[in-house]
Each structure stands twice: as C-alpha cells, then as structure tokens.
N, C-alpha and C positions, 0 to 999 in steps of 0.2 A: 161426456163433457168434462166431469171432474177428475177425469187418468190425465186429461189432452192439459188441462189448464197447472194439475201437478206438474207433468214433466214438462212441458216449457219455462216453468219455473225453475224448477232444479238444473235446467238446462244453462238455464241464466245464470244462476249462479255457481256451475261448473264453468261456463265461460269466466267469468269473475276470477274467478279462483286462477285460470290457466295463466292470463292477462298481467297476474302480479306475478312480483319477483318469491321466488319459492326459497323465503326464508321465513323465519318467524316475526319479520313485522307485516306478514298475513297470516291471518288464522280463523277459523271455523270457529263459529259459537251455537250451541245448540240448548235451549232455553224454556221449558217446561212452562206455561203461565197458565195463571190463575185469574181469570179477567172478573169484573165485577163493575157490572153497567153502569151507568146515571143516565145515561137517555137513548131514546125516548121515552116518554111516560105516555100513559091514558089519558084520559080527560079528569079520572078522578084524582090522577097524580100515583093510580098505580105502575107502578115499572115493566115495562114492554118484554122483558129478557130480566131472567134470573140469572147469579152468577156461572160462570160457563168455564171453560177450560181451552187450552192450545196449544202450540210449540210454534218458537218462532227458531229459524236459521237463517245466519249470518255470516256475509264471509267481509270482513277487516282487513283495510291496507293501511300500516303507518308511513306514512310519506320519511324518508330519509331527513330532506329540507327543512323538515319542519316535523319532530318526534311529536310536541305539544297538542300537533292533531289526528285525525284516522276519518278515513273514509271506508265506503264500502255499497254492499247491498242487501237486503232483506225480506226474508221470504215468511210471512208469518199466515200460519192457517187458525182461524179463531171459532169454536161452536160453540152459539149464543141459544141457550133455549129460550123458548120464547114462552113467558108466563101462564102457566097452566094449562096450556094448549098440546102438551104432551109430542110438540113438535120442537125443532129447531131451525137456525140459519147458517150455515158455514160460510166460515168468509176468508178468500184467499187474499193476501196483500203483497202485494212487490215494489219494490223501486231504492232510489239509493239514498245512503244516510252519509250524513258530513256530523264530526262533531269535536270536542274536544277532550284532553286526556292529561291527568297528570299521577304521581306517583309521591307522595309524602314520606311514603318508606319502601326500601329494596323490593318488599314482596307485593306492595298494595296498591291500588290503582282505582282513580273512580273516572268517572267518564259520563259525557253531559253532551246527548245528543241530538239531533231532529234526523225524522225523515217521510216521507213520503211519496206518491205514486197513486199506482193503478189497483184498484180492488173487485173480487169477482163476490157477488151476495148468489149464493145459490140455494133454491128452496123448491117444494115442488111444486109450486108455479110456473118457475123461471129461473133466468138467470138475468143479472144486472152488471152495467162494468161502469165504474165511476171511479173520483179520486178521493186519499184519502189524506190525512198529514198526521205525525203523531212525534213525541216528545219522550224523553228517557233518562233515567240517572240509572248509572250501575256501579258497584264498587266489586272488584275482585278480587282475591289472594291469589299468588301466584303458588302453587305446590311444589313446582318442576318446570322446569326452562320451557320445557312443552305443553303443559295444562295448570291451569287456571279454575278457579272455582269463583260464583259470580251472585252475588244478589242483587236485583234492581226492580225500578217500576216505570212502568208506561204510560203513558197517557195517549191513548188513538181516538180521533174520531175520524166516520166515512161518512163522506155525505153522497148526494144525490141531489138531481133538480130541483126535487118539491124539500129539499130540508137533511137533516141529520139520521141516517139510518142505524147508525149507532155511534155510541158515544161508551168510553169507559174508561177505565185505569185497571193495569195488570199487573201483577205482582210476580216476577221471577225466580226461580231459583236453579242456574244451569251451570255447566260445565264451557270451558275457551280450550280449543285446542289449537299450540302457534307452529302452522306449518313450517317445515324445514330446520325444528331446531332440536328435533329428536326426543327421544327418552332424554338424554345425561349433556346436553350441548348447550353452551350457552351461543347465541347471536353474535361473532365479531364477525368484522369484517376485514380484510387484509388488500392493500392495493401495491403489489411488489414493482420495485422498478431495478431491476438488474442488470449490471452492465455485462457485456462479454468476457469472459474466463482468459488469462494469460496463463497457459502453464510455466511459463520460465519465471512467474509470480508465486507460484503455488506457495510458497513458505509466507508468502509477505501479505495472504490476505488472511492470515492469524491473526493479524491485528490492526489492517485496514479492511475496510470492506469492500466487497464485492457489489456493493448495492446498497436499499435502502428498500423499507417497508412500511407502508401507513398501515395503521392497526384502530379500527372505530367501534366501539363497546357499544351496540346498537340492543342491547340486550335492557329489559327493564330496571336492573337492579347491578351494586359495583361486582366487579371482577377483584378477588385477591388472590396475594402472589403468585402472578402473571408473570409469566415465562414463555421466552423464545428462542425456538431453535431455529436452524438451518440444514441441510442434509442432502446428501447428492452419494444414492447407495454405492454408485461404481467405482465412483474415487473418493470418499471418505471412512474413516474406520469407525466413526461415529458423528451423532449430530453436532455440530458444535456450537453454543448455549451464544443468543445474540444480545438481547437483553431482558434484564429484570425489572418489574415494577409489583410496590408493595401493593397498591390500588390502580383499579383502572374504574374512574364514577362511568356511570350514565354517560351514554353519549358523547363520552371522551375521547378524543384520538392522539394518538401519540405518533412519532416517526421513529425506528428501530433501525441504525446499519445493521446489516447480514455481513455477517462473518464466515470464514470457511479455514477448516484445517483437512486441508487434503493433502491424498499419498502422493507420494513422488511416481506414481503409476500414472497420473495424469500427462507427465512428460510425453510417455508413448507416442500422442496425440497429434499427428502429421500433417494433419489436413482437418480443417476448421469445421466442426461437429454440435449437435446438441441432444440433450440428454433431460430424465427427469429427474428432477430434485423435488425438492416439499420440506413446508415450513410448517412447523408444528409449533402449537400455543400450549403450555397449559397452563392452570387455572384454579383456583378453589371458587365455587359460586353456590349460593344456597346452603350450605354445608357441606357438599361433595367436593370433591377431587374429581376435575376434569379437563377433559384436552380435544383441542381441536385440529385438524391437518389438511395442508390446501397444500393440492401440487402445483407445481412452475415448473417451467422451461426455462431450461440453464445454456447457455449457448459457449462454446470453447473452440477458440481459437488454434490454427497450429500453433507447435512449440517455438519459433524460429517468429513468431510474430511479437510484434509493439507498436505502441504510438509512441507521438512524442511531446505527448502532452507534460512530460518530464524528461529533462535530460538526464538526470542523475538514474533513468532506468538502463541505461545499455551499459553500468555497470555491470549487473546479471550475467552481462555475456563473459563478462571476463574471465572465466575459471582457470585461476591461476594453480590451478589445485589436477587438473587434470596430468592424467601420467604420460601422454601426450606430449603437451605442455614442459610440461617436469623437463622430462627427457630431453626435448629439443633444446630447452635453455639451460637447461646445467650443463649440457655436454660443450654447448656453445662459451660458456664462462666460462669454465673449467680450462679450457684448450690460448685462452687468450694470455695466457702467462706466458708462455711459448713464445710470444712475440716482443717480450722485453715491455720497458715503460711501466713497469708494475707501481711504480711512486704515487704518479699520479692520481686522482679521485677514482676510487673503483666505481662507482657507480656511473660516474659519466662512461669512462673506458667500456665496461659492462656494456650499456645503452647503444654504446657504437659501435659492438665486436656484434650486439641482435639484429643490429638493423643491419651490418656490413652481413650477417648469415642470410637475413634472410631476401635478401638482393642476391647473392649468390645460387640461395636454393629456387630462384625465379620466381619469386611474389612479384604481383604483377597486379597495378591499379585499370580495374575495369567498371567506367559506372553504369548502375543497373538498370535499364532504361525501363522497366517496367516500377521499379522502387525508389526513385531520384531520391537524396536526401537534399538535396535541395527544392525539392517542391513539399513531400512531405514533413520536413520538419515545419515546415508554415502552418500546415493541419494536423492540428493538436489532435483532432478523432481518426485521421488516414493512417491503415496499417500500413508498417515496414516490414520486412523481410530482412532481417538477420541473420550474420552468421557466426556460428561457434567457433571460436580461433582453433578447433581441429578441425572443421569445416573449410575453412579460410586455406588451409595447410594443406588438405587434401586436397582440393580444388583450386590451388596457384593463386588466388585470383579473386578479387573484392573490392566494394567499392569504399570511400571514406570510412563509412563506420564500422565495416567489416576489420578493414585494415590496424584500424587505429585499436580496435578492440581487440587483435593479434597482438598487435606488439604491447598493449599494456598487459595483457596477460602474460606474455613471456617475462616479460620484465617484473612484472611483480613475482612471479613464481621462485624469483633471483634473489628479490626483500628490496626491489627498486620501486620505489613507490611511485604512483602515474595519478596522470589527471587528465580528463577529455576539455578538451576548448572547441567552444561550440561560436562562430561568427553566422550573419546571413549565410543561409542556404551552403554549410561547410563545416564539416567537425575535426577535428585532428588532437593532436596530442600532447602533453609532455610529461618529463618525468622528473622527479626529486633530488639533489646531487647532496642530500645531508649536509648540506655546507651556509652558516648563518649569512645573511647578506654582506656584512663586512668583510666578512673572508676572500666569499664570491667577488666583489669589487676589486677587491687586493690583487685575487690569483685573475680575473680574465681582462682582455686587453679591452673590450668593449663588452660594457652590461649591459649594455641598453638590450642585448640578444639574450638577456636572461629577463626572467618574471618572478619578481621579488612580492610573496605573499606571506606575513606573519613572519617578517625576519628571514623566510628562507627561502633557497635560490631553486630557482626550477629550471629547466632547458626545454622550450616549445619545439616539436618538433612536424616538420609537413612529411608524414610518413606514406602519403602517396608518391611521393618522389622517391622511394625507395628503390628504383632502379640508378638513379644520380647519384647516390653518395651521399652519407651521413652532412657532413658539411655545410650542403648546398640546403639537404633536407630543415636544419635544421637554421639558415640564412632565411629562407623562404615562411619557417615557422615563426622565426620572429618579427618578420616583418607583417606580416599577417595579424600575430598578437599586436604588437603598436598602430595596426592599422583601424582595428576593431575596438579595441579597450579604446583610443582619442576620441572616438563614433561610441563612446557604450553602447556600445553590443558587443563585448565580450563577455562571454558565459566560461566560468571557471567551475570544473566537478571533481574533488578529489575522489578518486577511484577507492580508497578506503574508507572515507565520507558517507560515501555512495551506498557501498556494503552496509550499512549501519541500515541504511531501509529497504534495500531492493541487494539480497544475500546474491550471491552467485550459486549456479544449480550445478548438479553433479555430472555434466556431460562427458563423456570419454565414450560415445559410439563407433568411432573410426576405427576400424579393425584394420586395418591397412596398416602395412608397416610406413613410416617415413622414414626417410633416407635421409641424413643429414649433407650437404652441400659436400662439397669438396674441399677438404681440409686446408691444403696446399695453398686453394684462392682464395677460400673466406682467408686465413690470416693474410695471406701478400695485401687483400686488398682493406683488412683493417687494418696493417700496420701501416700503409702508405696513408690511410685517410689519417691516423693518430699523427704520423710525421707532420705532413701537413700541415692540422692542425697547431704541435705543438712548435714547427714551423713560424707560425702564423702570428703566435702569440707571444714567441719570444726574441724573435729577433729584431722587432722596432725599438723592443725598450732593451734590449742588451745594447745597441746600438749605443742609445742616450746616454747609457750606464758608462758603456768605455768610451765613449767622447769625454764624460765627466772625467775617469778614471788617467786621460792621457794630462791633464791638465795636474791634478791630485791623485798620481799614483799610489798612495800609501794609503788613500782617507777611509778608513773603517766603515763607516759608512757606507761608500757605493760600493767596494769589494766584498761588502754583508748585503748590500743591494741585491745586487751583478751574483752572489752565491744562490740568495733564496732568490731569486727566478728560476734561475737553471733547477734548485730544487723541486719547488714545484711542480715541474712538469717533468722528473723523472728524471735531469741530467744530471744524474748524482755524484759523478767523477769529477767534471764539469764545475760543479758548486763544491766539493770538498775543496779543488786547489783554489778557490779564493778563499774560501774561510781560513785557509792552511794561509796564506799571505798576511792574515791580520793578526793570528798569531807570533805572526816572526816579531810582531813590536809587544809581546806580551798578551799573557791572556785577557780575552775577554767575554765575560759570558755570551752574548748573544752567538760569538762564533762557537765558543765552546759548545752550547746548546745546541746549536743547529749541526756539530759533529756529531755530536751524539745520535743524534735524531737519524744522521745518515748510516752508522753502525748499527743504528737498531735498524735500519731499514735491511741494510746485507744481513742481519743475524749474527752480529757479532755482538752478543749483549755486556761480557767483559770490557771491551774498547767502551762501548757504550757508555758503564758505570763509569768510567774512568773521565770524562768526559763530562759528564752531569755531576760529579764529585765534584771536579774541578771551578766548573763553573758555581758549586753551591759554596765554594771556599771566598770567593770573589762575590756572592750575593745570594744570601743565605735562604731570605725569604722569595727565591724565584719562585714561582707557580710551574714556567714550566722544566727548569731544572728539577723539581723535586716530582715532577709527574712521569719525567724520564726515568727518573732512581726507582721508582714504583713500577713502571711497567716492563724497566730493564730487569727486576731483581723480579718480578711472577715469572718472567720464560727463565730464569737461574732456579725458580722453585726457591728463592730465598724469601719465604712469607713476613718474617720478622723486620727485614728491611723494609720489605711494601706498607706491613703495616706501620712502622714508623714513619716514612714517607708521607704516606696519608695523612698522619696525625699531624704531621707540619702544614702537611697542604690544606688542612682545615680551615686552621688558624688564617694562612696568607688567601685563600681562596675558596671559601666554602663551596661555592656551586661548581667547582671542577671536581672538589674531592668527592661529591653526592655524584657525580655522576658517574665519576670510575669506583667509586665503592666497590663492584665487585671483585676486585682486584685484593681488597683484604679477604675475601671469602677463603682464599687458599684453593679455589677450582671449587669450593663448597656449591656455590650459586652457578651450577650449569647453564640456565637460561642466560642469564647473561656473561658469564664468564667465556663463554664461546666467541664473545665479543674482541675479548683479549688476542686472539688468534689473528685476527686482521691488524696485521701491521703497517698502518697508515699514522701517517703525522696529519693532522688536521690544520695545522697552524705555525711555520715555521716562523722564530724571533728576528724580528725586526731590528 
C-alpha cells in the first residue's frame, strides 16, 4: 500500500513537471524537515507525537502574467513518533499550492504560501485518507541561475472526522533546482519576428534591419552587459552585433532590430529558400560571463525579387557599373559624334543616340502578366519579378520597370543622371540635362515638357515607347508627368538619391556576347530624330526672329537673337554669319563672345583668344569673356593666362570662378580637370 500511494504521487508530480513550460520559471524543490508537533495532546496535556522528521517535494511554476506569484504541487511524506510507544505515523500529503513571491535583492527571494489536499495516515492498524491545509514562509539565495538554496517554516495541520490528527510546524533547510536554465544560463526569453531576405539588399541590411526581436529577462535577478547578435553560417562571415544594453532588470523587455552583414554569395540564390540562422545573447549575471543561443528560420527570397513597399528600391537594379552595361553605352556615345550636332547639350544628345540604339537593337516593351506593376505596386507586401538591365538586354524584352531600369542604367553608366517617376499603376523615367532652369526655358521652345526640380531641368521620358522614337517617347513622358504631379501622384526618385540607401549590386551574369545594333541605322535614325527635333525648335522662333529682322535689318539685337538660336542647337555656321553682321557696325561684346565661343567649339582656341580679347577691351569685367580667355588659354596649355583670368573672374563673379577652379590646377586636379575636355558652351550671351 505504501510503494502504490509513493508512486502515484511522484507520478503526479512528473505529470506537473511535464505540463509546464521547461524553463526555469519551473523548478523542483527538495526539502529535508524537521517537524515539531503541538497537537494532539493527552488528557494530561502530554504530547501525542515527539518531534519527527520528513522531506517534502515540490515542483513550482511562475506564471509569465504575473512573476509576483507561483503555483504548483506538493508531495510531503512526515514520520511522526508517537510518544513513548516506540511506534510511529507516516503521513503522505499531496495537493496544489498557490502563493506569493518577491525578490528585494538580485539573489534573494522569500516566498509566502498555502496549500492543501489529500493525506494518507498510515500505521499498523490502518490506513486513513482525509484532508489537510498547511501554511509557509521560505527565503532563498539564489547560488547559480539553476540552484537555489532555501530556509523556511511550515505550519500543517490534517484533520479527520472526529478532530485534528496532527497539528505542527517544520522547519526546513533544502535545496530549488530551476528547471531549464542549466548549470551557466540565465532565463530570457526571445520572441523574433523576421521579415523575408532580399538578396539584391544584402549590402543595405548593414544597417536596416532585417527584422525585430522582443527579448524578456524572466530570470530572478538583472542581466549586465547584454549583447546581441544575429548569424546565418551560410552567408555570413561572422555574427553581426544587434544591440547593446548596460542592464537588462527583472522582468524587463526590450525590442532589438536584427541586423545582417552578409556575403555577396547570398546573390546565388534563384529561387526563394530558407535556411538556419540563430541569435545569440550574451550576458554577465551572478558574476559570470554568459551566453545564450536560439535558432530561427531565415526565409530568402530569389535574387530578382522586391516589393514596393519603396520605390526608391528598384534603384538596385540599376548597375550602372556592369561591363555589360559599360560596353553597350560607351560604344553607343562614343559612335554619336559621327553624326554632327556635337554643340548641342551632350547629355540630352547622349539620352537620344541610347534610346535611338536601343530600339534599333529591338527592345521591345512586353507586360508581365504573371508580375503586373500595375497591380503590384498597389501591394506594398506582393513580390515583383525584376530584371537586371543585362537581363533586360539578353532577353529583348521587359515590362515598365524592367525597361525603365535599362535605360537608366545605361545612361548613368555615361555620368547621365536619371530618376524613375512612379504615377498609378506605371513607372517610367527621366534623365538630368545639367542645365539650371533658366537656361532650360531659354534653349527649349516649350518647358512645360521638361520637370524643373531644385533649379534643374530634367527630360521625362515614356521609355516603353521605345519602338516610336525618342521624340514621341519623350511627348508621351511629359504629358503623363503633368498629368500625374496636377492629381499628386507623382512620385519623383533620383536614381543617385536612391543609391544612398538601396546600393546597386554587382550583377554581370550574362556571358553571352551582345551585339550592338547596326551602326549605319542606329545613327540614320538618331540623326533624323536630332533633326527633327532641332527642327522643331528652331524654326518657329527663327521665323519671329527674321520677320523682326526684315523690318530692322541691322538691329543687334535680333541678329544676336536669330545667331544664339541657331547656336544652341548646333547651327554653328548658321549663327557665326549673323554675329559676323553686327560686327560690320563695330564691335560688340555679346557678338564677339559668342564668336569666340563658336571657335572654341571647332578648336580653334587662337581665333578664340582673339575674340574674348576683343570683347574684354570693350567690357572688361565680362564674366563670360574672361571665362572664354581661361578655358581658351588651358587647351593652349598657357596656365599663367588661366590663372589670371580666373583672378579677374573672381572679383566680377565668384561662383563661376569656384566652379571652374580646376582650370588654374594646370591639369593638377584630374578628377575634375577631365571636365575641361568637354567642349560645350552652357550659356551663350544674350
């Protein structure tokens, strides 16, 4: 009877134990007592039971909810001898205890409980099953995150039908052991919540994170300097450190982004995977040095994926940097001299000889019907399918954001600067013409097709039209941008902007050679689109110019008009013989300048000085005759001129002379003195 009534006890209390969370806010307590009766008595008032002895086990749950308290169960076996009868009573007791629990310092803890239940009196009589209730104070030291050392006292009585079968108080002196927290571990708790892996991110979650972790010090006593890492062994070369805290009290929880610095090996990754990673804490607690480690599941998307929960991410794709890339736009620029009209703004020119190649090489807008950006850019969480602009190039063929990320990549590769325009459900493009908005206004015949941001002029382009012709592309882009910004919803992202938080990644997979278009049609058909254009622009107001001109044939003015038009756009024969007209009445700077400026353009830099002298004899403090005499005397290699030049243009115009500074270097300042080699007028005198 007394094997059967043990193990159904202990049974109980393996159940117990299984039932809680197997960390250290359960734990086993094992309890040695010293019990010392008060009742019952005799009739004479002698004591029924001398002091007697026990061990009581306990197994302890702290409730998360609520640290303040602890439940549990209890298993206590008591042998009471029974005075001078040279016998005894064993007495088994079970049942659950509720009570309360607080901690005044890191290591110490008292604890103030009840509990009660079922008890078995066994003797060689009989056996009895009644209930009992009983009472407790204990105070602990904690030694080690795992054990516990305890002194307390009890108070039990068991009663029975007819009365009180014993009554006492016990005195303890035991050992707590806190399951789950090891020898060296203290108690956190970690709740991670991790988003999915972009590898065409991989640089950018150095210092955004990848996620977020709750971290809850469930442990009795503080945590100091608390450290947290992150780690993912397949693609990281090491953990890398999330954050630090001096303390972590009792019961405190903190939220920690996770960070990741991983290899550019993650790219690999083609098709959407997941892998183990694990966050490791460590810790100083108790006086040790310690650390804990919980694995997670890292989930990684292919490479070629994104949301859009940011637009300024499909900068990334742009890698202007690929040889690829390189290759197709430099040979593309390079070859556009060949077609005359060199005067005009190289960057626009540039933008229109890319888009005129790559209509000839047969890019071809195809939308993705499994990838719509018009439905997913609505859903910030739905992935898109991207492609690498040597993707794009290999495969003819892309939708909006494919396309649009081709050509800013090419164009940037060039030092064309670009920027994505994002309307409802449609993203497209434009690019930078280096030219301040006043200029812009000056040189095109209608702004309103340009997008004036920060002073400077941009050209929006509908680069899915890239089979139609620059022209129309860029008719279609503008009217799109005014249709969108009057409705705000226009989204503007400068493509180098953009870089500043979402890098572009190292792509050049394409082993395939690319063939560049056909020489012969890419230029026919970007010099007919340049004609055209310039076409377009200059013949209404030449128009105005010699209708003025046949009234006031001589008047300086429109024949310095009627010159810098045709200069602008490249008709530089054209605008010498009117400038050459308002000479025949004597000089005057404006014409003289603007000769100059057309000499420097052929590379006649002698004619040139001669020119900008002229006009500096006539009006000394010009800005731009003395910036003519400076950048005509660097291609003569005469530096003593440049640098006096400069010194004048100080004085009349500080922020011209700061900006061609490099021009005194003497070719000293490479980085920018390579600047000097591009011979463009920005600004012919009015």
């Amino acid at each position: 009877m007394l094997r059967r009534c043990v193990f159904l006890c202990a049974l109980a209390m393996a159940s117990f134990a299984a039932s809680a969370q197997v960390t250290s806010d359960f734990s086993m307590v094992l309890n040695p007592v010293l019990n010392i009766p008060l009742a019952p008595k005799l009739a004479d008032g002698t004591p029924f039971y001398t002091i007697g002895g026990g061990v009581s086990l306990k197994g302890e749950y702290i409730p998360p909810f609520a640290p303040f308290l602890y439940t549990g169960a209890v298993l206590d076996m008591d042998v009471a001898p029974i005075n001078s009868a040279g016998k005894s009573v064993t007495f088994l007791s079970l049942g659950p205890e509720l009570g309360f629990r607080f901690s005044p310092f890191t290591r110490f803890t008292v604890k103030l409980a009840g509990y009660g239940g079922i008890f078995l009196g066994m003797i060689e009589q009989g056996t009895v099953v009644d209930p009992f209730f009983a009472a407790l104070f204990d105070a602990s030291y904690l030694v080690s995150p795992a054990f516990s050392l305890g002194l307390g006292g009890t108070y039990k009585q068991l009663l029975t039908p007819s009365g009180t079968v014993y009554q006492g108080i016990g005195v303890n002196l035991g050992a707590q052991y806190h399951i789950g927290a090891g020898k060296s571990k203290a108690d956190l708790r970690i709740f991670p919540q991790l988003t999915p892996i972009f590898p065409l991110f991989y640089s950018y979650y150095d210092k955004n994170p990848v996620g977020s972790l709750k971290m809850k010090n469930v442990e009795r006593g503080e945590l100091e300097n608390v450290k947290v890492s992150f780690f993912v062994k397949q693609y990281m070369e090491q953990p890398k450190l999330c954050g630090e805290f001096p303390k972590l009290a009792r019961d405190q929880e903190v939220e920690v982004p996770v960070y990741a610095l991983f290899k550019d090996s993650i790219f690999a990754v083609t098709e959407g995977t997941k892998v183990a990673g694990e966050i490791s804490v460590e810790y100083r607690y108790l006086g040790r040095e310690q650390s804990n480690s919980f694995p997670v599941t890292v989930s990684i998307n292919n490479r070629n994926a994104m949301t859009w929960d940011d637009n300024r991410k499909a900068a990334a794709f742009v890698t202007a940097k690929d040889p690829l890339i390189l290759s197709f736009a430099k040979r593309v620029a390079s070859s556009l001299d060949k077609a005359g009209r060199t005067a005009f703004n190289t960057k626009f020119r540039v933008a229109m000889g890319l888009f005129e190649a790559l209509s000839s090489y047969g890019i071809g807008y195809i939308q993705d019907p499994t990838t719509p950006y018009a439905e997913l850019s609505e859903n910030k969480t739905a992935l898109d399918f991207l492609q690498f602009p040597g993707q794009t190039l290999a495969y003819k063929a892309g939708d909006c954001d494919d396309i649009s990320i081709l050509y800013s990549a090419l164009l940037e590769s060039v030092g064309v600067r670009t920027a994505f325009i994002t309307a409802p459900g449609h993203i497209f493009m434009a690019f930078n013409l280096e030219m301040d908005a006043e200029a812009a206004k000056k040189t095109f015949l209608n702004p309103a097709d340009l997008i004036f941001r920060n002073n400077e002029a941009w050209v929006p382009v509908e680069i899915t039209l890239v089979r139609d012709g620059f022209l129309k592309a860029w008719q279609i882009g503008a009217k799109e941008w005014r249709e969108a910004s009057s409705a705000a919803q226009a989204g503007f992202y400068p493509v180098r902007d953009a870089w500043k938080v979402y890098e572009p990644v190292g792509f050049s997979e394409i082993k395939e050679a690319i063939m560049l278009p056909d020489s012969d049609k890419m230029l026919k058909d970007y010099k007919g689109e340049l004609e055209r254009f310039i076409g377009n622009e200059v013949q209404p107001r030449a128009s105005r110019l010699k209708e003025g001109l046949k009234k006031s044939p001589s008047s300086a003015k429109l024949l310095n008009g009627l010159g810098v038009l045709y200069a602008r756009f490249g008709m530089l024969e054209e605008a010498s013989a009117e400038f050459q007209k308002i000479l025949k009445g004597g000089d005057v700077p404006s014409a003289l300048i603007n000769l100059g400026n057309i000499a420097y353009l052929k590379d006649d830099m002698k004619a040139a000085l001669t020119y900008y002298n002229r006009a500096l004899q006539k009006a000394p403090d010009s800005s731009a005759a003395l910036l003519g005499v400076a950048r005509a005397s660097y291609e003569l290699e005469d530096y003593n001129s440049v640098n006096g030049a400069l010194a004048q243009l100080k004085a009349s115009d500080p922020n011209a002379a700061a900006r061609f500074s490099y021009l005194g270097s003497g070719g000293g300042d490479t980085a920018r003195a390579a600047e000097a080699g591009k011979k463009e007028v920005e600004e012919w005198t009015e």
